[in-house]
C-alpha positions in Angstrom: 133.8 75.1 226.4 132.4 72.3 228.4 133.3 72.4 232.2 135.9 70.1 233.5 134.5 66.8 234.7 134.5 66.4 238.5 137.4 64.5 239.5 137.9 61.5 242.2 140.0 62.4 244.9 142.4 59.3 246.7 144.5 59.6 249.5 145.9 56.6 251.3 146.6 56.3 254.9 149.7 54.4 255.8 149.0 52.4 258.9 152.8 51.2 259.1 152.5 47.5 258.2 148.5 47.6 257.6 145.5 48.9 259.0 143.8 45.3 259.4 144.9 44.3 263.5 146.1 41.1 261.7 147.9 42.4 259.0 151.1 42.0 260.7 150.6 38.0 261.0 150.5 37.2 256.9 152.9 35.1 256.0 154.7 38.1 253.6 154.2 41.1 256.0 157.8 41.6 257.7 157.1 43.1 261.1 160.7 45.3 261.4 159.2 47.3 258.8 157.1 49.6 261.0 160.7 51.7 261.8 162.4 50.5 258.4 162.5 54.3 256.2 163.2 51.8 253.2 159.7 50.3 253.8 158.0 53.5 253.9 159.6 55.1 250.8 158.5 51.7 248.5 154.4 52.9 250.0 155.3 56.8 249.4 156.2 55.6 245.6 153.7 53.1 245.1 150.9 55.7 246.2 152.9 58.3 243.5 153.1 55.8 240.9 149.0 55.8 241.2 148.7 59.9 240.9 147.2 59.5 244.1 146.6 63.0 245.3 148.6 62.5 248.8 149.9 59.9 251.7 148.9 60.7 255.4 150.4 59.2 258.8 148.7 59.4 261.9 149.8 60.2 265.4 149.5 58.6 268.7 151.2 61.0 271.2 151.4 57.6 273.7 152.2 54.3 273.3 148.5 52.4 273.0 147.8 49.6 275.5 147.6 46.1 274.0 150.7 46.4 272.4 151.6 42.8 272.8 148.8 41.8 269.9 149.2 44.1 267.1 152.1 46.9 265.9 151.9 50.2 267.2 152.5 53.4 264.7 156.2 54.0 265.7 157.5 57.1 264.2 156.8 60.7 264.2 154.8 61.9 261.2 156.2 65.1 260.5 159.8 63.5 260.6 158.6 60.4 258.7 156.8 62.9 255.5 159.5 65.1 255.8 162.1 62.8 254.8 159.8 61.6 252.1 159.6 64.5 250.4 162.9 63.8 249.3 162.4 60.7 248.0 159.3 61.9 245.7 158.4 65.0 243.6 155.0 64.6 243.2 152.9 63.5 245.6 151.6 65.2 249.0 152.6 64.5 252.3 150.1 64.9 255.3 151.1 64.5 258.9 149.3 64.4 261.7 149.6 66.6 264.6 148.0 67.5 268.2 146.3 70.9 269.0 146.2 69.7 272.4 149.5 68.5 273.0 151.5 70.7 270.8 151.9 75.0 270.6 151.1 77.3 267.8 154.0 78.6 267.3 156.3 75.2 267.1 153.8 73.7 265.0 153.5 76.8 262.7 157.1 76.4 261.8 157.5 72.8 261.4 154.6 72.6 258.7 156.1 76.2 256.6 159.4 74.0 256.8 157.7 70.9 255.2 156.2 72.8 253.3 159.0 74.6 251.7 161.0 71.6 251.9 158.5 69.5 249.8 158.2 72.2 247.3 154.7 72.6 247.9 153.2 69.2 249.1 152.5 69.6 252.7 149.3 68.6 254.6 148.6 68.9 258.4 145.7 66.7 259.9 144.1 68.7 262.7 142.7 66.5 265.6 142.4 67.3 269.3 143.7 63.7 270.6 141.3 61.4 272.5 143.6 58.9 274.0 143.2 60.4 277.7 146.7 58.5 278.5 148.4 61.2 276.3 147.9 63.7 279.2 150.6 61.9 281.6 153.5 62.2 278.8 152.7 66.1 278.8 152.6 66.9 282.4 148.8 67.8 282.2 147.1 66.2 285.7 144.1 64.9 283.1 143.4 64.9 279.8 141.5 68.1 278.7 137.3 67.1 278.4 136.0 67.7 274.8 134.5 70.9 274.9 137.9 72.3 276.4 140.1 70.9 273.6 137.7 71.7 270.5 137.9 75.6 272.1 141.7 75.2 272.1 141.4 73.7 269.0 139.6 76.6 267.1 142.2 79.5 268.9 144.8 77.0 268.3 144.1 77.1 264.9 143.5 80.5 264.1 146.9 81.6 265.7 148.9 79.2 263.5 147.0 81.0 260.2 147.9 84.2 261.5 151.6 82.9 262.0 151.4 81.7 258.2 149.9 85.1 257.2 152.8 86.9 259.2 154.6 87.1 255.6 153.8 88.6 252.7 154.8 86.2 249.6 156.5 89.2 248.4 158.6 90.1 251.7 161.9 88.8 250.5 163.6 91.6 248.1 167.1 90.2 247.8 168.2 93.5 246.5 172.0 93.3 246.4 172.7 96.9 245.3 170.1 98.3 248.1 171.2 96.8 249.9 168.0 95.5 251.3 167.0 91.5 251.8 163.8 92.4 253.0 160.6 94.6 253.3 160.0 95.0 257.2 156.6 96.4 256.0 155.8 92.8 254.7 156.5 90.8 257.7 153.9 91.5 260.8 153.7 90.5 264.1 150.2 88.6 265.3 150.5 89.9 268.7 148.1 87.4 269.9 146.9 87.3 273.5 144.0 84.9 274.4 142.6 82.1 276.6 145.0 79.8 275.4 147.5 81.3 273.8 149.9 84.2 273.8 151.9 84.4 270.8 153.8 87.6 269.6 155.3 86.7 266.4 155.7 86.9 263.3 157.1 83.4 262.3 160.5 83.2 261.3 159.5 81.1 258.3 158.8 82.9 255.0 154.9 81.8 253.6 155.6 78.8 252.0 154.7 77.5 248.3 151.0 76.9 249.2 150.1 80.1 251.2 150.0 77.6 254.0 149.8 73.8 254.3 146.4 72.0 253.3 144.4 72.0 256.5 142.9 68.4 257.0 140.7 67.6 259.7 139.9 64.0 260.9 136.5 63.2 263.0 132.3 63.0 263.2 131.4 64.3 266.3 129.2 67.3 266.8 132.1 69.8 267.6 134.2 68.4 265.5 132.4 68.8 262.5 131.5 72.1 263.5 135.7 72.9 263.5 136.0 71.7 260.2 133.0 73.3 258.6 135.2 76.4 260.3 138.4 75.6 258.9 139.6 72.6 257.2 139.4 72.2 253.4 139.6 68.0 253.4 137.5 65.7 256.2 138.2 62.4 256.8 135.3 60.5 258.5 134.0 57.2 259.1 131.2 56.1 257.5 130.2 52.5 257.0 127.1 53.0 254.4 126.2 55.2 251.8 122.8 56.5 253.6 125.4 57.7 256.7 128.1 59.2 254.1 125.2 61.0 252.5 124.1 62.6 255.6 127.3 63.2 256.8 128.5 65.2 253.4 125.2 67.4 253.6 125.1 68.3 257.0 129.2 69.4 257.3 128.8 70.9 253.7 125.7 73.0 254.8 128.1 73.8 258.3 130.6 75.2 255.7 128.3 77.6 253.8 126.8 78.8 257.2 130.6 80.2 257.8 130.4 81.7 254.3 133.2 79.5 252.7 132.7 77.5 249.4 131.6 74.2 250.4 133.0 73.1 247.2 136.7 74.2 248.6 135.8 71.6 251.3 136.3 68.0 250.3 134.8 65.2 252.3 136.8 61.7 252.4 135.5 59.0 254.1 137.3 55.6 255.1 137.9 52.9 252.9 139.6 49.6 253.5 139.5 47.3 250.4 140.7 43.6 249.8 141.1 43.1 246.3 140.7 39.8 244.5 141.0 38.7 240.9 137.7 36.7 241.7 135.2 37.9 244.5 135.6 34.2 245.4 139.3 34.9 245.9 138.4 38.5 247.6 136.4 36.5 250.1 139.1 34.1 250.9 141.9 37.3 251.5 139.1 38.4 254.2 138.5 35.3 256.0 142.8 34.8 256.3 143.0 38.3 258.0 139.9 37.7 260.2 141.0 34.1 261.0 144.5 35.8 262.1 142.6 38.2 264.3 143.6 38.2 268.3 140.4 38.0 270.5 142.2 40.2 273.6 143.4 42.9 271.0 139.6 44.1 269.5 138.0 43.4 273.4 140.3 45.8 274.7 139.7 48.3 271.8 136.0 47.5 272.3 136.1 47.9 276.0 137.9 51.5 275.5 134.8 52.5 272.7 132.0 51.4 275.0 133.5 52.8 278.3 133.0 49.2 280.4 135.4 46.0 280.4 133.3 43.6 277.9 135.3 39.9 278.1 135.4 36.7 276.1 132.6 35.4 278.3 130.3 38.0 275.8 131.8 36.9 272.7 128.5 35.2 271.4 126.2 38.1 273.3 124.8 41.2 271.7 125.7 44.3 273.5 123.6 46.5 275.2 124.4 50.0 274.5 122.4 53.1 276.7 122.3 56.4 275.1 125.5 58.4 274.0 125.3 60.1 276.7 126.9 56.9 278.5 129.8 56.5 276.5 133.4 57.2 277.0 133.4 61.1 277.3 136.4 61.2 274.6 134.8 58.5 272.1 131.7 59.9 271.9 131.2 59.9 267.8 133.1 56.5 267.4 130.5 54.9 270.3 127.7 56.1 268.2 129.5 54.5 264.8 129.9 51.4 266.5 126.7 51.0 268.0 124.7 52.0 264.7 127.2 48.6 262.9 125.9 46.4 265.6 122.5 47.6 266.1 121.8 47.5 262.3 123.3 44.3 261.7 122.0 42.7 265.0 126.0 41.5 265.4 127.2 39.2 268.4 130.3 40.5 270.0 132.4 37.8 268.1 130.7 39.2 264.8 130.9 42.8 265.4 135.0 42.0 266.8 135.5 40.8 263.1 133.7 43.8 261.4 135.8 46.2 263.3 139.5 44.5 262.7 139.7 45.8 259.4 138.7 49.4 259.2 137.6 50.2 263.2 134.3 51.7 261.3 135.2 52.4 257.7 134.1 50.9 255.5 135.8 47.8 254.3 135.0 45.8 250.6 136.2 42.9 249.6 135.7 42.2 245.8 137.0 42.5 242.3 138.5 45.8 240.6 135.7 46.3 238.8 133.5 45.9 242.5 135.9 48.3 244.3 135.3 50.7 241.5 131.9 50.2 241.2 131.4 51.2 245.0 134.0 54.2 244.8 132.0 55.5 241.4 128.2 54.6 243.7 129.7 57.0 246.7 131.0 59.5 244.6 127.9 60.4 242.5 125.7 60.1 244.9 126.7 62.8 247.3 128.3 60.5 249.8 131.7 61.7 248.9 134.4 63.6 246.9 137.2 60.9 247.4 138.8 58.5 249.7 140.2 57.9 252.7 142.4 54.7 251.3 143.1 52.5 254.3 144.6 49.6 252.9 144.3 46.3 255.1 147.9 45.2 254.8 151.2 46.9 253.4 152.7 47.3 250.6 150.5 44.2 249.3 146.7 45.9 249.5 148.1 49.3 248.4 150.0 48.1 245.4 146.8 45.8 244.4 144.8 49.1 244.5 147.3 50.9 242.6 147.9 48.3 239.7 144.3 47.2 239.6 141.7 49.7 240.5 143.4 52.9 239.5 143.3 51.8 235.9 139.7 51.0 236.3 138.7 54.7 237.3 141.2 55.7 235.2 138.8 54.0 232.2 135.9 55.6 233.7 137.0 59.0 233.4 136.7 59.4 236.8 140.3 59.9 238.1 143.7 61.3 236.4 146.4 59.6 234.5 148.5 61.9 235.2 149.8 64.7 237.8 148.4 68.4 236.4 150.2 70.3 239.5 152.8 70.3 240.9 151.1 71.2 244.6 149.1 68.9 247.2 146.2 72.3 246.4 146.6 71.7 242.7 146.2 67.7 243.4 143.2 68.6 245.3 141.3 71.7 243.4 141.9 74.2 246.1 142.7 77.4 245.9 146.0 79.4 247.1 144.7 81.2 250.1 145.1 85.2 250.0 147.4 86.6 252.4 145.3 88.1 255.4 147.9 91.2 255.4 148.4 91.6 251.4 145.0 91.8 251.4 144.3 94.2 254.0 147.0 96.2 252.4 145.5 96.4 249.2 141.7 97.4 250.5 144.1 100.4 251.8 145.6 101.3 248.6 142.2 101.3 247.2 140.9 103.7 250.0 
């Protein structure tokens, strides 16, 4: 029998009421929806309604400055997904969470409790935070430098698998007649001391439906890729071209076998912002209405925080200079390089590069037909740029419903994505396997001895 054909992976990231700074001024967005549950549930079911394998929120531990120009992302994730799950059965729910302002231990438990809430569905997007503001609402004097959070990061993370490992699956008896709920021999404390962390355990959680949550990772810098080669089993990056996604999917696949793991348990997502016409013609015009809508101050400012120096309108029709990375923002280091590459390449004026950036901050963005948007995903995919998408849609619900009733179908046709759910897990969505139990299967190498 013929191996399965490789299938196209699509998650879409909700950026409350668009991920396109301008989103929020079209006519038809209504701004209250950024805190509305109602608005969030009618993106949850549109993404379902597509198969898509999972929605994901991000997190921004502080309020952003700029505020004044564009909508801010509001609510918690975990909270947000959480209450979700509830209003869905299929698809899975992937929250965003800090290693640097959050602990082990609290985290551990929330994502086992979405996870058993959700039936199975749960996803937790790893990052280290780079907004150095964060730091004041945490009582930290300054925000942690790189190298001190990706170390954190990596102990952070291996505590919170032990926590998930503290349970066997079979630990719950439930032996009326015993009488004997459990089997203290199947729950184990961590007993973790280290140079972050000291964490006793075992979680009070039982292992949830997956084993543990699907560990995503978001970023492109050097030690960032080198803590998802380690650890996650989806990436999200930024990656404007094909040439870029192509090295980018080699080199962190070629990371993941150097720490002996299956590269294909690893899948790599890049960005992708679409604005979807029924003519390119018509495409073309959606674009030039969000970047007409665009607020000068808002992407200088954003700009400003990339670069690491104040650039003003008085350099709007300049080209930047950029020194090596080396001079850039300590905590922006892989989105510097991004941005320079873009302007660099394209030999882009301020005002020019202003307008790239509003609609993915990086990602790529395409404006065309169905049949162009899936021309482009099919391009990426079999050319080892990608296993799936980052969906980013520009505006919301409008772009994500245009993807959903128009290009699904196409890659649907193309044999390149399902028409319907197979699992009933965010793993099974993805192609991942159940992770073993650390302690079931140090038990059994035992037995066998």
């Amino acid at each position: 029998m013929a191996a399965p054909a490789r299938q196209l992976h699509l998650n879409a990231f909700l950026r409350n009421i668009g991920q396109h700074e301008a989103a929020w001024r079209l006519p038809e967005t209504r701004v209250s929806a950024i805190t509305d549950i109602d608005h969030y549930v009618e993106l949850a079911r549109i993404a379902e309604r597509g198969k898509l394998d999972a929605i994901f929120f991000a997190d921004h531990p502080v309020l952003k400055g700029q505020t004044e120009f564009r909508p801010f992302d509001a609510l918690d994730p975990v909270t947000l997904v959480t209450a979700l799950s509830a209003a869905t059965s299929q698809i899975g729910l992937i929250a965003t969470s800090s290693t640097t302002y959050n602990d082990p231990y609290s985290l551990a438990r929330r994502f086992a409790t979405l996870d058993h809430v959700s039936k199975g569905r749960a996803g937790w997007n790893v990052v280290t935070t780079a907004n150095q503001s964060a730091a004041a609402n945490f009582g930290f004097p300054d925000h942690p430098d790189p190298t001190h959070r990706y170390r954190r990061a990596d102990e952070f993370l291996d505590v919170t698998l032990r926590l998930w490992d503290s349970w066997e699956d079979d630990a719950i008896v439930g032996d009326k007649d015993a009488p004997r709920f459990v089997d203290p021999a199947k729950i184990h404390a961590i007993n973790h001391d280290g140079e972050h962390f000291t964490v006793a355990g075992p979680l009070e959680v039982p292992r949830s439906p997956q084993g543990h949550p699907v560990l995503f990772q978001a970023g492109s810098s050097e030690p960032g890729k080198d803590l998802a080669a380690k650890y996650a089993e989806a990436i999200f990056t930024a990656q404007p071209t094909l040439g870029e996604a192509q090295d980018f999917y080699t080199d962190v696949k070629a990371r993941v076998r150097k720490y002996g793991r299956n590269p294909d348990q690893v899948l790599i997502l890049p960005g992708l912002s679409t604005i979807i016409g029924g003519t390119e013609a018509e495409a073309q015009q959606r674009k030039r209405q969000l970047e007409e809508l665009t607020v000068v101050d808002y992407g200088l400012e954003q700009l400003s925080r990339v670069v690491g120096y104040a650039v003003t309108k008085d350099d709007l029709d300049r080209r930047l200079s950029f020194g090596p990375e080396d001079d850039a923002a300590t905590h922006m280091k892989s989105r510097f390089a991004l941005v320079r590459r873009l302007a660099v390449a394209e030999n882009l004026t301020v005002r020019e590069l202003l307008l790239r950036l509003s609609g993915g901050r990086g990602h790529r963005v395409f404006a065309g037909t169905p049949e162009q948007v899936a021309d482009t995903i099919e391009e990426w995919f079999t050319s080892g740029g990608a296993d799936g998408f980052n969906l980013i849609p520009p505006a919301l619900p409008s772009s994500l419903a245009a993807f959903v009733d128009h290009v699904v179908p196409e890659l649907q046709r193309r044999g390149l994505f399902r028409t319907e759910y197979t699992g009933s897990t965010l793993r099974e969505h993805l192609g991942l396997e159940r992770p073993v139990n650390r302690n079931s299967a140090e038990t059994a190498v035992s037995a066998a001895c």
